[in-house]
VOMARPA-631218 format. One line per 10 residues: number of its first residue (from 1); for each residue x, y, z of N, C-alpha, C. Coordinates in steps of 0.02 Angstrom, whole numbers, padded with zeros to 5 digits. Layout:
! VOMARPA-631218
NUM = X/Y/Z/X/Y/Z/X/Y/Z  ... .
This chain:
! VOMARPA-631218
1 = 00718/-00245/-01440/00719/-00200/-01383/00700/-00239/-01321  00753/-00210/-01277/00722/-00275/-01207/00655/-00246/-01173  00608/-00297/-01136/00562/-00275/-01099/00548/-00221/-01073  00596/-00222/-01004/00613/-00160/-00965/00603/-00088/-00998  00642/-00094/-01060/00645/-00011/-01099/00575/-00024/-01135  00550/-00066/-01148/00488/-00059/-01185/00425/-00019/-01131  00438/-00043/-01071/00380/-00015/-01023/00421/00050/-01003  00456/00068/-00980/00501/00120/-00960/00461/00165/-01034  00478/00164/-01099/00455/00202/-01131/00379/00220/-01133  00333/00187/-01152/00264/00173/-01135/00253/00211/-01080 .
11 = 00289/00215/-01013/00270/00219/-00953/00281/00313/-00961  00343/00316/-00967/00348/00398/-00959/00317/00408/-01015  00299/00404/-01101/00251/00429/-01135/00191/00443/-01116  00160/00404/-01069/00100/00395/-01037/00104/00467/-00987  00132/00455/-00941/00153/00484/-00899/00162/00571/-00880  00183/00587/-00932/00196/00674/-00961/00147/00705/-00967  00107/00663/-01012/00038/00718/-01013/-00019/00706/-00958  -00024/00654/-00928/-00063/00640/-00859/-00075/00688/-00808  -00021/00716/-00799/-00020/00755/-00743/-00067/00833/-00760  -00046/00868/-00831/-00081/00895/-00828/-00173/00887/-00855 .
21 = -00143/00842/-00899/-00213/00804/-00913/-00279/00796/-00830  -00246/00770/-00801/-00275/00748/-00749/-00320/00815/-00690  -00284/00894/-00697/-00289/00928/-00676/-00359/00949/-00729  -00354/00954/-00800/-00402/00972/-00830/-00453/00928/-00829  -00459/00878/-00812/-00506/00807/-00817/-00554/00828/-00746  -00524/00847/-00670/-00551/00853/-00632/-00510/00908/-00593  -00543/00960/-00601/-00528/01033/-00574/-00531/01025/-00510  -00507/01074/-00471/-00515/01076/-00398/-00583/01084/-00381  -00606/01064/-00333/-00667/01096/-00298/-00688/01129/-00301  -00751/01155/-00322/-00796/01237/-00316/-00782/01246/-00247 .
31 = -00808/01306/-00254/-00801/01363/-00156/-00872/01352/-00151  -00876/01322/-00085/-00921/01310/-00035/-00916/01247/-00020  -00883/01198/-00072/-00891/01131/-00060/-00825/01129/-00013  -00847/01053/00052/-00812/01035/00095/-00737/01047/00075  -00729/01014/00031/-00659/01001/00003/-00614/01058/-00010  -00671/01120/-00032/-00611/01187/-00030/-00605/01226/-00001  -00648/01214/00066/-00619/01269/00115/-00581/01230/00148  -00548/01165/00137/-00465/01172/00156/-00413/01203/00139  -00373/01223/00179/-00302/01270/00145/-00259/01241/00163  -00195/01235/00111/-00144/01207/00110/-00093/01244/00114 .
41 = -00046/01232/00157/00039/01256/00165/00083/01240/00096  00119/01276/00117/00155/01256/00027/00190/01175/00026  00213/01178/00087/00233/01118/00081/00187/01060/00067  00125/01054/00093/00060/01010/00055/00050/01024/-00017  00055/01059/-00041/00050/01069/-00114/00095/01031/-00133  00177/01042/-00133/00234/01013/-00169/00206/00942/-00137  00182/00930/-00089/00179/00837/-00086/00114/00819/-00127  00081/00860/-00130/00017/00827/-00183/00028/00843/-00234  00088/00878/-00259/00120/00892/-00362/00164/00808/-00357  00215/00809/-00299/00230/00744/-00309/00195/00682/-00317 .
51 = 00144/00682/-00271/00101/00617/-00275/00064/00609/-00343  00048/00660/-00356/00015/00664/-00423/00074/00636/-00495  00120/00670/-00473/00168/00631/-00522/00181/00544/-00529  00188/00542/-00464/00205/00466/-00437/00121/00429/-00475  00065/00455/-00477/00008/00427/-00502/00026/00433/-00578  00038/00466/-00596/00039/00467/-00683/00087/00409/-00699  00152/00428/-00643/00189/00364/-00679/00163/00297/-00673  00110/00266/-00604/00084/00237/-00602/00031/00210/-00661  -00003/00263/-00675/-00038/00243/-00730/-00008/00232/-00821  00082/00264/-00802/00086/00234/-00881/00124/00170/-00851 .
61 = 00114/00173/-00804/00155/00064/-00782/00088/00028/-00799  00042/00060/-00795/-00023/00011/-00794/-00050/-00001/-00873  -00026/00072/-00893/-00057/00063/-00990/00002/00007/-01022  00085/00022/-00993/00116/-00027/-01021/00101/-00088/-01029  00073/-00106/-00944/00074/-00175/-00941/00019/-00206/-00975  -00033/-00162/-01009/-00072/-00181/-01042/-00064/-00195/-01122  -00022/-00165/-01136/00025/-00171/-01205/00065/-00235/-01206  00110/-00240/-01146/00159/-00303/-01141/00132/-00361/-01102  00097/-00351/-01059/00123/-00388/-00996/00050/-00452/-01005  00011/-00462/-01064/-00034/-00495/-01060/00012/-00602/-01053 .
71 = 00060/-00581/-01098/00111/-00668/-01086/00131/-00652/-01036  00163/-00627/-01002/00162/-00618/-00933/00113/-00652/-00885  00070/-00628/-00882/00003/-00661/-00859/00013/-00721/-00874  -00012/-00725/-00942/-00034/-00818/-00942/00010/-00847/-00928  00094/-00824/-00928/00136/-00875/-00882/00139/-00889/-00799  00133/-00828/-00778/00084/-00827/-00715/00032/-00891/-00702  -00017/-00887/-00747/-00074/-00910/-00706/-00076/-00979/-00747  -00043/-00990/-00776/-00040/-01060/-00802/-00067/-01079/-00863  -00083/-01032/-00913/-00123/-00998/-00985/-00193/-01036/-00948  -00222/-01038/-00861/-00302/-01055/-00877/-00331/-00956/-00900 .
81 = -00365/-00989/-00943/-00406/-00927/-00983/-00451/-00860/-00944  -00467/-00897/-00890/-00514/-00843/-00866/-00444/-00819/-00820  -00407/-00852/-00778/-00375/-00831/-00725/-00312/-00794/-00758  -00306/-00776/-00816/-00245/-00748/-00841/-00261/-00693/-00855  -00335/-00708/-00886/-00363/-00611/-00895/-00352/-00597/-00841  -00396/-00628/-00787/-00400/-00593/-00710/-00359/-00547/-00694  -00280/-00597/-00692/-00218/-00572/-00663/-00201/-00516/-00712  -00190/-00518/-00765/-00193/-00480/-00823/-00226/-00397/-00798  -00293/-00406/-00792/-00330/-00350/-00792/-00339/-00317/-00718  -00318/-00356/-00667/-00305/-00352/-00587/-00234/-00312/-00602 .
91 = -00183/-00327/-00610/-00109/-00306/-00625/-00122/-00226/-00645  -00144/-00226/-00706/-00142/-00178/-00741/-00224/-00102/-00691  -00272/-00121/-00681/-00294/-00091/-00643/-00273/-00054/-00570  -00240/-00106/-00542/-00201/-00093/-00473/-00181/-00021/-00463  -00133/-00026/-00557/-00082/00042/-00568/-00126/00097/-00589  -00153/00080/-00630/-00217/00140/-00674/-00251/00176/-00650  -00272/00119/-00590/-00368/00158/-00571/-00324/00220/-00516  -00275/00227/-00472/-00237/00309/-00439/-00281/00351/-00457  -00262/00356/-00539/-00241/00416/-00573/-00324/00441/-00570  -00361/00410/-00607/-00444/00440/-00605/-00457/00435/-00521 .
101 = -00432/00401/-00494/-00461/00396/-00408/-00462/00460/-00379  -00385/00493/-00364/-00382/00537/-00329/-00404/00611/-00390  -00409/00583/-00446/-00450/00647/-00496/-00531/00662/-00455  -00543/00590/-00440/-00629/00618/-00404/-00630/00641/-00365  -00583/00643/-00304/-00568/00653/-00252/-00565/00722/-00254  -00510/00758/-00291/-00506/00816/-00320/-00555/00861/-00317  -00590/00834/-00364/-00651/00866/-00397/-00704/00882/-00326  -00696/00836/-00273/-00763/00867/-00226/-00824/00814/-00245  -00834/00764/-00223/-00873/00736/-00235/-00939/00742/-00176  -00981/00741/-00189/-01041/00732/-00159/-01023/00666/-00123 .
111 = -01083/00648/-00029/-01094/00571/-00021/-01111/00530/-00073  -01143/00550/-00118/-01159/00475/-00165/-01081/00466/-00205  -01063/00533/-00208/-01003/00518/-00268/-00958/00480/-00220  -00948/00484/-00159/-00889/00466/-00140/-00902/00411/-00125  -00974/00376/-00114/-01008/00319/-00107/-00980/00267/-00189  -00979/00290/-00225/-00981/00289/-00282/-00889/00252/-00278  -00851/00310/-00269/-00796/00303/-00265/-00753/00230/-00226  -00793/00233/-00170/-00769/00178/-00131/-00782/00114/-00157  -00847/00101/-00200/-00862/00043/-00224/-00825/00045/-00280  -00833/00103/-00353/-00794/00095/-00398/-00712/00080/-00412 .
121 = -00681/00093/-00346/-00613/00089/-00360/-00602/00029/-00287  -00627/00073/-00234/-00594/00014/-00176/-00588/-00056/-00195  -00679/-00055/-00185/-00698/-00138/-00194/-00647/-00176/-00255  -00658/-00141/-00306/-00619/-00180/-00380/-00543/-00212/-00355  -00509/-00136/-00319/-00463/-00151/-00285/-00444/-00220/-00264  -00491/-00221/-00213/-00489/-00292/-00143/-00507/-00369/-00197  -00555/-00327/-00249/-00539/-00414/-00298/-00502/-00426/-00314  -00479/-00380/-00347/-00403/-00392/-00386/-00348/-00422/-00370  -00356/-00385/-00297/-00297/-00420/-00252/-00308/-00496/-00232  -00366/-00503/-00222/-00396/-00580/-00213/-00377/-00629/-00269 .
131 = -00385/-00594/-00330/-00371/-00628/-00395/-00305/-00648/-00398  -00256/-00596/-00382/-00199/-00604/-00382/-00166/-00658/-00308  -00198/-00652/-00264/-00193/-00721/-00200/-00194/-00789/-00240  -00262/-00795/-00293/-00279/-00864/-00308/-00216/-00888/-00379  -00182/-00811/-00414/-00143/-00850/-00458/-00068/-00884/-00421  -00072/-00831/-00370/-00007/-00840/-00352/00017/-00887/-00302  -00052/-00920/-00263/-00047/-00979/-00261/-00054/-01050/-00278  -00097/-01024/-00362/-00105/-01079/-00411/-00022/-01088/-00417  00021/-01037/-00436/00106/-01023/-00461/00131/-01049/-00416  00149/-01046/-00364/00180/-01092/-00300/00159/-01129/-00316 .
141 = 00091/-01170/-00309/00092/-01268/-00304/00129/-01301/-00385  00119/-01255/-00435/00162/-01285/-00499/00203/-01297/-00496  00260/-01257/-00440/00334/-01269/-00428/00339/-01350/-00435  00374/-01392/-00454/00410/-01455/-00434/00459/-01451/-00423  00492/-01486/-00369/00555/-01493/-00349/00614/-01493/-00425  00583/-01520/-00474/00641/-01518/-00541/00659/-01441/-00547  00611/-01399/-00534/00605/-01321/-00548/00627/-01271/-00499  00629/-01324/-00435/00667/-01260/-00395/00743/-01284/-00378  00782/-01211/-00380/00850/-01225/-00373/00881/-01296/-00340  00913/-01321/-00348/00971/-01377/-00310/00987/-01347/-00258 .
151 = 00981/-01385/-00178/00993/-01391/-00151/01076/-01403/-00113  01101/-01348/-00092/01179/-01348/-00067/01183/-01384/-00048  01221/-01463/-00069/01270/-01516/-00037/01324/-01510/-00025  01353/-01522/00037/01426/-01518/00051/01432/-01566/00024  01479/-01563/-00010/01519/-01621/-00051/01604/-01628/-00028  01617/-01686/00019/01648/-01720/00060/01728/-01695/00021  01775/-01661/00030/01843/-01664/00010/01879/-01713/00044  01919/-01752/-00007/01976/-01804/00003/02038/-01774/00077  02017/-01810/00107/02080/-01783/00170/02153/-01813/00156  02181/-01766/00187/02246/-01773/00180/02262/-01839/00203 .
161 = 02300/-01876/00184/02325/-01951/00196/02270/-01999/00194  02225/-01982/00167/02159/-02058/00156/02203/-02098/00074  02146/-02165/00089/02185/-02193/00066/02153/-02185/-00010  02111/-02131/-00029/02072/-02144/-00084/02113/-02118/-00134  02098/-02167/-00205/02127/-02171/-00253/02097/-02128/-00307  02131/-02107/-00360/02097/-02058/-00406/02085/-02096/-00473 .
């Protein structure tokens, strides 16, 4: 089975039950808290059913890639050991952590929670991404010229009446 359909499957299996999963995991807001005496137009609703979808699928790209995508990585990062988990577990978080993110969010969190929030997901975030800076320019300097494409030479055609022989 090729790659592609391997995560494609993984991804929407994942995916289906998330959404409502995710609603039972972290309910809306109690009444009185900040968060629910906002009111929403219908049209804000249908964009936060979509976004919420777009997160589930996010998070079964992230369970896939945790199934497949670990050789991936170490071809990435050059099989060094620590920097392949990194990328490995940076990759796969990126997609994942959405889905519980905007679940807290949901839910109405208190200042500490949301204190909480910003370190638990942002920060991890901004490493990750850092992690992923240092593989991907470990991956660029590996390039050698043997490895990157040939270079377009015009290659000189015989003119009409020269005197060259075949």
């Amino acid at each position: 089975m090729k790659t592609w359909l391997k995560f494609l499957i993984v991804t929407v299996l994942v995916a289906i039950p998330a959404v409502p999963l995710g609603q039972m995991i972290w309910p809306a807001a109690a009444e009185g808290d900040g968060h629910a005496a906002m009111t929403m137009a219908t049209y804000q609703l249908v964009l936060f059913i979509i976004f919420g979808v777009i997160e589930a699928l996010a998070l079964g790209l992230g369970v896939a890639f945790l199934v497949f995508g670990l050789p991936f990585a170490r071809r990435l990062a050059g099989d060094s050991g620590w920097l392949s988990w990194a990328v490995y577990l940076s990759i796969a978080w990126s997609l994942i952590s959405w889905w519980p993110h905007d679940g807290f969010h949901r839910s109405g969190p208190s200042m500490d929670g949301l204190l909480a929030l910003e370190y638990g997901f942002h920060a991890t975030l901004i490493a990750g991404g850092a992690v992923l800076v240092v593989a991907f320019i470990r991956a660029a300097n590996r390039l050698t010229v043997a490895e990157q494409p040939e270079s377009r030479v015009a290659v000189a055609e015989p003119r009409l009446g020269s005197t060259a022989t075949s």
